[in-house]
N, C-alpha and C positions, 0 to 999 in steps of 0.2 A: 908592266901590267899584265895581268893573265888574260889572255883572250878567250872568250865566252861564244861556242857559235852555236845559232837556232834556228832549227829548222823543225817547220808544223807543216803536217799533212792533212790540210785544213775540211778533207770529206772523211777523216778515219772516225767511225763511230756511228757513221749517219743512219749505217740497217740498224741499228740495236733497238730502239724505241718503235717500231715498225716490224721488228720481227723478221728479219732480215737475216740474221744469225751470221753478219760478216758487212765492209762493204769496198771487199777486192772488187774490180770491173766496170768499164762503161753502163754494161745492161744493167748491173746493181745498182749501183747510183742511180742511173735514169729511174728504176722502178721508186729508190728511196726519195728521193725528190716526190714522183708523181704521190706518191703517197703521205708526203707531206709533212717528211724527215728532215730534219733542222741539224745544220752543224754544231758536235759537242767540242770538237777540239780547240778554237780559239779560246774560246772563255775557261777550259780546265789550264789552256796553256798561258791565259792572264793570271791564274791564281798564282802558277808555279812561278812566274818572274815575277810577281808582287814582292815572292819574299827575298826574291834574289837582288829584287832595287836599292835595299839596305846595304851593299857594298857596290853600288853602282860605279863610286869616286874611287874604287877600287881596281876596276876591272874594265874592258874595252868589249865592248858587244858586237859582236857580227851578226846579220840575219839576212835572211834570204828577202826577197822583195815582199813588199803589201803583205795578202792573208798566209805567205808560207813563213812567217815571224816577224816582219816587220812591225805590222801593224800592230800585232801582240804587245810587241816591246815597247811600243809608243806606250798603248794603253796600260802599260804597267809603268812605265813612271821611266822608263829606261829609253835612250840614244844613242839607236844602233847604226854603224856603220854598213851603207847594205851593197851586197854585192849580189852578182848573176842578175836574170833575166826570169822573167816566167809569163808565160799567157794567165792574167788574171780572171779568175772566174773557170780555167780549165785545166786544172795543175792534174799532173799524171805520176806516174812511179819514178820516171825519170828525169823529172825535175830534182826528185828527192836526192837521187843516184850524183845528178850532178851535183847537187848542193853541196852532200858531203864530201865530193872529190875537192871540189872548190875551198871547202873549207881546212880540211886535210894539205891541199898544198900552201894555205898561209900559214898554218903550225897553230889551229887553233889549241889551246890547252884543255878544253872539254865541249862534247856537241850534247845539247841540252836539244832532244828532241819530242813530238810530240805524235803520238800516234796508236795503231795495234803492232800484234805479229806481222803484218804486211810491210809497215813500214822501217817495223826492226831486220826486217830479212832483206827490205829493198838498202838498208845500211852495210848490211855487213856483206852481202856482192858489191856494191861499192868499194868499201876500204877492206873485205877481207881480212886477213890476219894481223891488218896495221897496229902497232901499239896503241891506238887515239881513245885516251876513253871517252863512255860516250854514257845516255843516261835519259831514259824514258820516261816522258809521262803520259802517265796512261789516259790514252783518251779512245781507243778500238772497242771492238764488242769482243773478241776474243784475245785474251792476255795470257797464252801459254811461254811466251818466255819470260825466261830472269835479268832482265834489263832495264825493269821499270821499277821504279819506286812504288810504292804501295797506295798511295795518291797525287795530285797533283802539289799539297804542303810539302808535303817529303819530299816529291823532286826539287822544288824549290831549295829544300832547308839543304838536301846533299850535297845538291850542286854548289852551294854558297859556302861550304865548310870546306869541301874540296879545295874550292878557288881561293878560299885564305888560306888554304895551307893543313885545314884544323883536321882535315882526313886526307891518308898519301897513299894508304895503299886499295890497291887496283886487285882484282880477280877477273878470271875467266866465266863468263855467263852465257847460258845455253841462249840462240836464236829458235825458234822452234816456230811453225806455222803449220798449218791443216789444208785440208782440201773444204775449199768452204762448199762446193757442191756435194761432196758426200755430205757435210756437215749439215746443210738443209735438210738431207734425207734420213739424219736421225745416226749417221756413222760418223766417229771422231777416228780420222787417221789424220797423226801428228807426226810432225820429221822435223829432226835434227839438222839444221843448215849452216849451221857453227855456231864459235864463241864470240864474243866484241867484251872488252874490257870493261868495268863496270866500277867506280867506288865501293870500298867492302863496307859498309853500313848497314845495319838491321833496318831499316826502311826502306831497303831494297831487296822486293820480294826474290822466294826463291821459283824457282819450275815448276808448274802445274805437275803433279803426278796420277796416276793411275788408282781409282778406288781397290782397296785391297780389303774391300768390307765383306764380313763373312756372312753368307747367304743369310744363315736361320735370325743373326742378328737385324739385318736390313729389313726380314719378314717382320720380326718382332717388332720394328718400329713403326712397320706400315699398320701393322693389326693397332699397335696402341692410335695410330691417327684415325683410321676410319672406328674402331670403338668409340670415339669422343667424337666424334662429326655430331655437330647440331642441325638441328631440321631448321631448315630455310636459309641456314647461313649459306654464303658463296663463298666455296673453297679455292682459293688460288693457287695453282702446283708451280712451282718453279723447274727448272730443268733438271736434271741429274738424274744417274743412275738411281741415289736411296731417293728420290725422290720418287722414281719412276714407280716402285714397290709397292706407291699407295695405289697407281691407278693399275697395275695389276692385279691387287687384290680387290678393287672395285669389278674386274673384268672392265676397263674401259680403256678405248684406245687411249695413246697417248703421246705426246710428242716428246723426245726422250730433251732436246736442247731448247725446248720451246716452254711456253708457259698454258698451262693446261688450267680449266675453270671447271668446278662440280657444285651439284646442289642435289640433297636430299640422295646423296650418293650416286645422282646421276649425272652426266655429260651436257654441260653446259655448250663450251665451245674447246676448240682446239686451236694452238697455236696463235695466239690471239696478238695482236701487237696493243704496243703503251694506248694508245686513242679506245682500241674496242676495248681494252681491259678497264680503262677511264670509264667508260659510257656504260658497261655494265654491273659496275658494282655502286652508281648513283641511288643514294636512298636503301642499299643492303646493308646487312651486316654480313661483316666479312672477316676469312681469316685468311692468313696470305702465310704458307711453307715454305723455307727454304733450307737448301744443306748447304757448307761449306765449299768451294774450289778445295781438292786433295793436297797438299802440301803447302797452298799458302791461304787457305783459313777465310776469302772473302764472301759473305755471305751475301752479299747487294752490291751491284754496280759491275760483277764480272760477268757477261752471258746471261746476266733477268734483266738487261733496262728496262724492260715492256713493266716491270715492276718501279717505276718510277716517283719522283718524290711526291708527286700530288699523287699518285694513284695509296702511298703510303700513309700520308694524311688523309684521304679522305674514305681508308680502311679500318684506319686508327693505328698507331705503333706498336700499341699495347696487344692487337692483335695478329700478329706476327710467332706464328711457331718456328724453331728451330730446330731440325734432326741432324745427326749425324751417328756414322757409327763408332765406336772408340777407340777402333784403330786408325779412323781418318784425325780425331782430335789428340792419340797419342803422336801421329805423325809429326805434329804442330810443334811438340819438343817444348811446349808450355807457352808460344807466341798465340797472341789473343785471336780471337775471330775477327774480320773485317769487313770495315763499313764503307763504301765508296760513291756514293747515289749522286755526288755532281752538288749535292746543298749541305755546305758545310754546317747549317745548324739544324739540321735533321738526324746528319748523321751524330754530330754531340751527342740529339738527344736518346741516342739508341745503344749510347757507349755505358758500359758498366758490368753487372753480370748478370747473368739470366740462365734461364733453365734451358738445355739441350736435351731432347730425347733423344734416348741412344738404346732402346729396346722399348721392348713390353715391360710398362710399368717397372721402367727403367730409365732414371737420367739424371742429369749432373749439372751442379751449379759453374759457369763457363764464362769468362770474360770477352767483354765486345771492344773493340779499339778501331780507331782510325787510323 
């Protein structure tokens, strides 16, 4: 039987909805708690072993104790063998460090984990150069390496083709993490910290890369957003550089990783997390901007949780612009935009094609996928 081992970083995710823009660190956490941030990773890592339960009689489960996958795997229909120790209720980076050493010396055949860049980096100092593949689901606020699946289905669906056998070959996938304190401050410095082995399947995203958008292009799309701004509506900015462009060209400050609010072309709030962006757009009509991740296409669920699924319903879907410029969508090599928001029938209903601006009175019919 192939051995399956799981381990969930059961606080990765928790600044995202709060505005947190990361949640490496004690004082992180503490603030995301006090602020009244809920764990996303168990329930995105129920979904990914739901589908993997379908070869359960197949395969042998290892997990780590209680919330770092045990519990997971109960609640997904699966009975795991659990090994190690953890202080429940106060799991740290090296718990994680252990887990995978632990599971590396039984020979597990794939580590199904669940986490951000934090906890893909706290793996591969870990096992380092080991052959062990290994296979993310994403549940962090920042997702710059290529170790994860594109959702938590995908993880599931790869992981189970892997372990039948139905996919064998393996690649090298970038680890990458940030400095999440510059990152607050509106600076992304990203670093290279190696590779971990990965299933070569197209639902497993590639590296976050670098906007390579050409200025006058990015202006052109900011000028076509604020030309169409309606008076009263509240303008929701998502993070990004092209995003950045409209509230330059408003003259208004702006949070470059954060989610910025406007009305009547003026400054509503800054940096707002998922609760105040909930409570301010009660009773408005709203439009909600977003651009793509550079190289892998996600337009909800990477770095805007504060843009969440109730805040999405009660915006309306239909009100949702899309920008990008067309060298970030020629980048995509013809792979669709992406939907990740944590509610699998939200994001369905946002799957199809839709119009992306990508200048002045400029843009292109574009497909949406999960």
């Amino acid at each position: 039987m192939k051995k399956l081992g799981i381990i969930i970083n059961p606080v990765a995710g928790m600044g995202g909805r709060v505005g947190l823009k990361g949640s490496d660190g004690l004082e992180i956490l503490r603030k995301a708690r006090e602020m009244g941030a809920k764990p996303e990773a168990p329930s995105r890592a129920v979904a990914a072993l739901k589908v993997i339960a379908r070869i359960k009689e197949q395969i042998k489960v290892i997990a780590y104790p209680q919330e770092m996958g045990a519990d997971e795997a109960r609640e997904a229909g699966l009975e795991p063998e659990i090994i190690g120790k953890i202080d429940s209720g106060d799991t740290r980076p090296e718990d994680t460090m252990k887990a995978v050493r632990e599971m590396a010396g039984i020979g597990v055949d794939l580590i199904l984990f669940a986490g951000g860049d934090g906890t893909a980096r706290n793996i591969y100092s870990a096992i380092g150069n080991q052959p062990i593949p290994v296979l993310g689901i994403p549940a962090g606020v920042k997702i710059h390496s290529a170790v994860y699946a594109i959702n938590p289905k995908s993880a599931g669906e790869v992981a189970a083709l892997y372990l039948e056998g139905k996919i064998s070959n393996l690649r090298e996938a970038e680890v990458m993490d940030i400095d999440e304190e510059a990152f607050r401050q509106g600076r992304v410095s990203a670093e290279l910290f190696g590779y971990l082995k990965v299933p070569v399947e197209h639902r497993v995203q590639s590296v976050k890369s670098g906007s390579r958008s050409e200025k006058a292009e990015v202006e052109g799309i900011a000028a076509e957003i604020v030309h169409d701004m309606e008076p009263e509506a509240l303008y929701i900015i998502g993070p990004g550089t092209t995003t950045r462009s409209i509230m330059q060209r408003l003259n208004l400050p702006n949070t470059l990783l954060g989610v910025d609010v406007v009305k009547n072309k003026e400054l509503v709030a800054n940096d707002v997390s998922e609760q105040q962006l909930y409570e301010l757009i009660q009773g408005q009509k709203c439009r909600i901007v977003v651009t793509g991740i550079g190289g892998q296409g996600h337009i909800l669920g990477r770095g805007n949780q504060q843009i969440s699924p109730r805040v999405i319903r009660e915006a309306g879907p239909k009100n949702i612009t899309i920008i990008a410029s067309r060298d970030k969508l020629i980048a995509l090599n013809g792979a669709p935009l992406l939907v990740d928001t944590g509610d699998p029938e939200l994001d369905q209903s946002l799957c199809g094609y839709v119009k992306v601006i990508t200048g002045f009175e400029d843009a292109i019919m574009y497909r949406i996928s999960t």
